[in-house]
C-alpha positions in Angstrom: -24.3 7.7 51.6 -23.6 5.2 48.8 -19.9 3.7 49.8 -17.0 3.4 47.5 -16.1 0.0 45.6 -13.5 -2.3 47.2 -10.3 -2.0 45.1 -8.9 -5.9 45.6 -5.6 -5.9 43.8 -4.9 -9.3 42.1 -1.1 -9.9 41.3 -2.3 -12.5 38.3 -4.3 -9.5 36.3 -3.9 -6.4 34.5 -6.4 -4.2 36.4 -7.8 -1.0 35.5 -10.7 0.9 38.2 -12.9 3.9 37.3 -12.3 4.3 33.5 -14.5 7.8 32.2 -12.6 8.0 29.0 -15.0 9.8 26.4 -18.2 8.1 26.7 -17.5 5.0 29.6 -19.1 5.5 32.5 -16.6 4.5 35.5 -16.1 1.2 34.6 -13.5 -1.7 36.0 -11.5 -3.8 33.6 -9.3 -6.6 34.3 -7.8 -9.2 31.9 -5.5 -12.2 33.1 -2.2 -12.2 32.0 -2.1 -14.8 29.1 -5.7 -14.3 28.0 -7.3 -13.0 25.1 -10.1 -11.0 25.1 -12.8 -9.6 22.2 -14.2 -6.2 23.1 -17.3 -6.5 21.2 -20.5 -3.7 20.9 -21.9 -1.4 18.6 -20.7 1.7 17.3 -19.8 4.3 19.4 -20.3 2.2 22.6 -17.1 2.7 24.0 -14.7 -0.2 22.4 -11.7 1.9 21.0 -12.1 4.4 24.0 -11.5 1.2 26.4 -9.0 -0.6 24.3 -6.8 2.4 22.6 -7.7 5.2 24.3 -7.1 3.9 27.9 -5.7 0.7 28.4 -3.2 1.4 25.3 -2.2 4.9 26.1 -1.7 4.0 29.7 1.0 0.9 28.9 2.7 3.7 26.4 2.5 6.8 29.3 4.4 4.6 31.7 7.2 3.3 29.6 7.5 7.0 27.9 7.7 8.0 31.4 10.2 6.0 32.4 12.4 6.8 29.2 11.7 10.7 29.5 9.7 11.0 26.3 6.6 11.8 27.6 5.5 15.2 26.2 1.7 14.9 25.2 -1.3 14.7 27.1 -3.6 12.3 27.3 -7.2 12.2 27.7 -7.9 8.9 29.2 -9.5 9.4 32.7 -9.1 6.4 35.4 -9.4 6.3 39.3 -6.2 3.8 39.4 -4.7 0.8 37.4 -2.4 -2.1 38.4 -0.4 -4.8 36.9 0.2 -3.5 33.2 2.2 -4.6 31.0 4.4 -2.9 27.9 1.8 -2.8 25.2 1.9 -2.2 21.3 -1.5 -1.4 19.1 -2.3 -2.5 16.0 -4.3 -0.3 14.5 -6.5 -0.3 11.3 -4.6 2.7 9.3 -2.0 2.5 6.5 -0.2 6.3 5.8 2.6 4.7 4.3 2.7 6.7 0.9 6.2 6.0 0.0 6.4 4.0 -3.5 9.6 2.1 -2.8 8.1 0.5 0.3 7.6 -2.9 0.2 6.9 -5.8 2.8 10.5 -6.4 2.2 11.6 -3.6 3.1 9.2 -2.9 6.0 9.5 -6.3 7.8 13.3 -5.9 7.6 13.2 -9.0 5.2 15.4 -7.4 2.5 18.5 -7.4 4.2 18.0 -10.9 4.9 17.5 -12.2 1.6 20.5 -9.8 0.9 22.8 -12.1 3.6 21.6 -14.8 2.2 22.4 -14.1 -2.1 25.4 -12.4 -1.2 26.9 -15.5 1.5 25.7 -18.3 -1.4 27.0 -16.7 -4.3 30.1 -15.1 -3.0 29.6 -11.4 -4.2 29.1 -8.3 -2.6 25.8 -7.7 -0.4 25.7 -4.4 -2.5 24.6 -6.1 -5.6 21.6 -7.3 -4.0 20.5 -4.7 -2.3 16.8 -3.4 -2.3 15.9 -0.3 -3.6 19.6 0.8 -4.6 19.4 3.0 -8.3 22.6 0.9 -9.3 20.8 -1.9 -9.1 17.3 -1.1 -10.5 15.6 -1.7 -13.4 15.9 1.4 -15.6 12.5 1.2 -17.4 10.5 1.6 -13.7 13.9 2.8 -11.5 13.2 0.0 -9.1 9.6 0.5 -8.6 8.2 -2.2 -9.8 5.3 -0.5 -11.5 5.3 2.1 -14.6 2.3 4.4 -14.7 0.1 3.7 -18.1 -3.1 5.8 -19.5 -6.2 4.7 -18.3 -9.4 5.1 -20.7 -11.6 5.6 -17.5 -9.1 8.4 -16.3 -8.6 10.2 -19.4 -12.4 10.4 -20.3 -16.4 10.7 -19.1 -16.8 7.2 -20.7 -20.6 7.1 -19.9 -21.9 10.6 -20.7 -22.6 11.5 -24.2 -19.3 11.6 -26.0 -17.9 15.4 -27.0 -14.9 17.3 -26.2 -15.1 17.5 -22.7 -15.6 14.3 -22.4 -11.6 14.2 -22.3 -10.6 15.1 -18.7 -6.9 16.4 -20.2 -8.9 18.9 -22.6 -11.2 21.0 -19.5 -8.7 23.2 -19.3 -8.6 27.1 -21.0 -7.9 25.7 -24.6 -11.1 23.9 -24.4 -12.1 25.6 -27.2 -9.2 25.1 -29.0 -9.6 21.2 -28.6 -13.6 21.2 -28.9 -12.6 22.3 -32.8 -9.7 20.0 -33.8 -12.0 17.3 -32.1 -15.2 18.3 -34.1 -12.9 18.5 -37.1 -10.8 15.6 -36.6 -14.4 13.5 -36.4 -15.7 15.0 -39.6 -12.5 14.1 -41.4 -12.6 10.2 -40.3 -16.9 9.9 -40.5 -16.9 9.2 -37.1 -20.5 9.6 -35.8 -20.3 10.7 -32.2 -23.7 12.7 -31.7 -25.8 11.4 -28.8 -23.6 8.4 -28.6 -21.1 7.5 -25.6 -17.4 6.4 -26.1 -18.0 2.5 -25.9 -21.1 2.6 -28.3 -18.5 3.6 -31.1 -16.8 1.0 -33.5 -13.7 -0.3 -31.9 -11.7 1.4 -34.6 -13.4 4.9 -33.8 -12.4 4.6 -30.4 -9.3 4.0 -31.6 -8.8 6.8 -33.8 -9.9 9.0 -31.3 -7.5 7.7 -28.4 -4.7 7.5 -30.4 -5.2 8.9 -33.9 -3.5 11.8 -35.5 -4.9 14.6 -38.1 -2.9 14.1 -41.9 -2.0 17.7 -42.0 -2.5 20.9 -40.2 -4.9 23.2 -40.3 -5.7 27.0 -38.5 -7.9 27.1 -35.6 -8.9 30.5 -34.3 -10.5 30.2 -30.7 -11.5 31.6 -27.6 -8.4 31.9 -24.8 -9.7 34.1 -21.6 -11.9 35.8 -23.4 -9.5 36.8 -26.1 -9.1 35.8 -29.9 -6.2 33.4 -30.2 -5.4 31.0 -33.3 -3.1 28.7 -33.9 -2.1 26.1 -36.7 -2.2 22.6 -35.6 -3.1 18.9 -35.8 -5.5 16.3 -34.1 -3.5 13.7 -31.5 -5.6 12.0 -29.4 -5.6 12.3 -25.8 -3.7 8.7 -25.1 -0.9 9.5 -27.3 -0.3 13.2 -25.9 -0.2 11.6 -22.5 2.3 8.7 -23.7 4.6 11.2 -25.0 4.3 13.0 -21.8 5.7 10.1 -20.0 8.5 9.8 -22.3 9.8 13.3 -20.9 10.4 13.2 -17.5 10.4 16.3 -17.0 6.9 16.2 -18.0 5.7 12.7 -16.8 4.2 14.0 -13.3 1.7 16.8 -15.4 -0.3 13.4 -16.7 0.0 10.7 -13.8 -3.3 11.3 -12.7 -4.5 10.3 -16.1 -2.7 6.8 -15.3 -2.9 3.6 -13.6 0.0 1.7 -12.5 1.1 -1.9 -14.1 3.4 -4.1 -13.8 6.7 -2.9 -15.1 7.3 -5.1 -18.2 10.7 -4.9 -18.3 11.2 -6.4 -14.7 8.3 -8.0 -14.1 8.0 -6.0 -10.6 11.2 -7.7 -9.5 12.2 -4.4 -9.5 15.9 -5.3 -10.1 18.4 -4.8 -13.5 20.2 -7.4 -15.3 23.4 -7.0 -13.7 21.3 -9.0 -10.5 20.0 -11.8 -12.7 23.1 -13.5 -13.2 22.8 -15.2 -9.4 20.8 -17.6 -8.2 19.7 -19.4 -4.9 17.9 -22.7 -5.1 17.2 -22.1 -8.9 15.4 -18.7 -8.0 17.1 -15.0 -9.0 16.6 -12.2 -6.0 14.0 -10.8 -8.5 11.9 -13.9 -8.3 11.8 -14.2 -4.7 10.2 -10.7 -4.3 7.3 -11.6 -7.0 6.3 -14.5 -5.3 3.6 -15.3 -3.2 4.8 -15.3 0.5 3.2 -19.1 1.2 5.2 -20.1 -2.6 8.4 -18.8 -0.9 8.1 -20.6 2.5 8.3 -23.8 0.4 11.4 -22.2 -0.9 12.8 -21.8 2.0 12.2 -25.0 3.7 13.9 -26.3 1.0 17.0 -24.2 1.4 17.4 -25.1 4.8 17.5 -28.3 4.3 20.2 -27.7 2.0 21.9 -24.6 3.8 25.4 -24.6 5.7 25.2 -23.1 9.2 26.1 -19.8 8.1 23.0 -18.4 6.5 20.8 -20.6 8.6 19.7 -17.8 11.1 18.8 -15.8 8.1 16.7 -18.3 6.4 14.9 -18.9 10.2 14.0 -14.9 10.2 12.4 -15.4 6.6 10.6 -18.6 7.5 9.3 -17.2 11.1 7.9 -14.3 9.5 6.2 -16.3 6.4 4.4 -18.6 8.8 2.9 -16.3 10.6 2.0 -14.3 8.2 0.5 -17.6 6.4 -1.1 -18.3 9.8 -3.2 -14.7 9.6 -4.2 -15.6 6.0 -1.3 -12.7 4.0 0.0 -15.5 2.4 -1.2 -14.8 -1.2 1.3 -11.4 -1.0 4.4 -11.0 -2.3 7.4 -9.0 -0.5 7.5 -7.2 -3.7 4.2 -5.8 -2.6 3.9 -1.6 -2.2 3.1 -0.7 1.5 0.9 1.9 0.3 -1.1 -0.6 -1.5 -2.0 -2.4 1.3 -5.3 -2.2 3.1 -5.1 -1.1 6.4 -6.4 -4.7 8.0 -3.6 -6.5 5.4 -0.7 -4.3 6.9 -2.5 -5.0 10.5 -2.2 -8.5 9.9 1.5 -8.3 9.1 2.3 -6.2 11.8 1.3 -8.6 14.0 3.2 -11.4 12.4 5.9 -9.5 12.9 5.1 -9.3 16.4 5.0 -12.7 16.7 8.1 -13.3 15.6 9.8 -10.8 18.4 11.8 -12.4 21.0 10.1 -9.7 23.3 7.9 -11.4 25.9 5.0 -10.5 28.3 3.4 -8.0 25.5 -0.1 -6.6 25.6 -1.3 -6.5 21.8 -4.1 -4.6 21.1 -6.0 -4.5 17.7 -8.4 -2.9 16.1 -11.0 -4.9 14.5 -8.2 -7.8 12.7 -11.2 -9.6 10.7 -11.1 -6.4 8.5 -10.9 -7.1 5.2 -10.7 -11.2 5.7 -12.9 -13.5 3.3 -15.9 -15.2 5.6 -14.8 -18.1 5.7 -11.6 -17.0 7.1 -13.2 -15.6 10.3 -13.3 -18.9 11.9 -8.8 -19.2 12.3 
């Protein structure tokens, strides 16, 4: 009879015995406290079952445990484990789809930079605070962004151009719009047979985006199988859905015809004029949050070298977190940016700059494939 392996219990490792999660086949882990370690293999070999599925839900079992949150099962299987440690994944996903979350906001940055305006300019921290409607910009309401049409949302572009081609027009008036269409192309000689939407004239497309028939005329047309009619003009598809988001009570019916832009009014600052009347180191709030994160650790670095000891432990919070995030190559993002924007390995990244920044100690990270989304010649940090 085949005898058991010797457990020997090392008080200098994180030790794991006998792991059968999913597809392992009892194996032993250990890792030295300190060291870091690259789980590397082919798909479905076993990687996130060892990393997340076992060694991370153990470390968060035991500390639920001990808080009296545990109340889910898990489906790790393990002979015995020794030495953990409190541990925090970082994981490849990004369900943030909230449109006022930023980095800012996220990171907890916000109400630094708030400190900071506020203590330098002598006002109220209200006035600078994120994502407040008083102090928004009123074009985009303190988004940032304004949806716009988008030719390649509000048409087939590469199919042979007719009605349908419009998206907006597939609807139980299409044959409604296929005759105002056909009509509205005869008026202007605009030769669409056998063509698509970029091989017309730039003034054709044009007209057919954003034109608008003279005068009316009666249309009678098939409705559900019934015989409507109805006296009307050509507008084209881009102008209907501009007027739509004019109305906000109707904006939301044409946002999937729309891409998001920079709000021109703001210039994603995402603040109102009242907020541009302060400044900090020649920058307004606005500016800070537009900015690349590596253009505003220079900013701050010069601000400390300027600050008085009261907003010094504010401008230390910014500069930890913009160095490490400059460290894991995020540094070409502003803290204006939209969380929900983010690709999952970006917002990985971040997290763990964040992490570094905690004054919590004796931490097992665990991530999920952090190279994700880098350029090559990044890999090598």
């Amino acid at each position: 009879m085949k005898k058991p392996k010797k457990r020997i219990m090392n008080q200098n490792k994180i030790q794991y015995f006998g792991i059968r999660t999913n597809n392992l086949k009892n194996i032993d882990f250990s890792v030295n406290y300190g060291d870091i370690i690259a789980i590397s293999g082919p798909s479905g070999s076993g990687k996130s079952s060892l990393a997340i599925d076992t060694i991370y839900k153990i470390s968060e079992d035991e500390l639920m445990q001990l808080m009296n949150r545990r109340d889910m099962p898990s489906n790790y299987l393990i002979n015995t484990f020794h030495g953990i440690l409190p541990s925090i994944c970082l994981e490849q996903e990004n369900f943030n789809a909230n449109p006022r979350s930023s980095i800012a906001t996220y990171f907890g940055i916000d109400l630094s930079l708030q400190y900071i305006f506020s203590i330098l300019n002598n006002v109220s921290p209200v006035l600078f605070q994120y994502n407040r409607l008083d102090n928004a910009c009123p074009k985009c309401r303190g988004i940032g962004s304004i949806p716009s049409p988008d030719v390649y949302k509000i048409l087939d572009a590469f199919s042979e151009l007719s009605s349908s081609s419009f998206y907006l027009w597939r609807n139980i008036d299409s044959d409604f719009y296929r005759q105002t269409f056909e009509q509205f192309c005869y008026e202007n000689h605009i030769n669409y047979a056998g063509k698509t939407f970029f091989q017309l004239s730039k003034n054709d497309q044009h007209l057919l985006l954003t034109g608008k028939s003279e005068s009316k005329r009666l249309y009678k047309y098939i409705r559900n199988e019934k015989k409507c009619q109805k006296t009307s003009k050509y507008i084209g598809p881009l102008k209907v859905i501009e007027l739509l988001l004019d109305d906000p009570s109707k904006s939301q019916q044409c946002v999937k015809y729309c891409s998001n832009i920079i709000c021109p009014n703001c210039k994603g600052g995402r603040f109102g004029e009242e907020v541009e009347r302060y400044k900090v180191n020649d920058l307004f709030i606005s500016q800070v949050y537009t900015m690349s994160i590596s253009e505003i650790l220079e900013w701050v670095n010069i601000c400390l070298s300027k600050a008085d000891n009261s907003i010094v432990p504010a401008m230390k919070n910014i500069r930890s977190f913009m160095e490490s995030a400059c460290l894991l190559q995020c540094g070409y993002l502003s803290l204006g940016r939209g969380i929900p924007s983010l690709s999952g390995g970006e917002l990985q990244r971040l997290r763990l700059a964040k992490a570094c920044q905690s004054e919590f100690s004796n931490i097992l990270y665990v991530l999920d494939e952090p190279s994700i989304g880098l350029h090559q010649r990044d890999n090598a940090m």
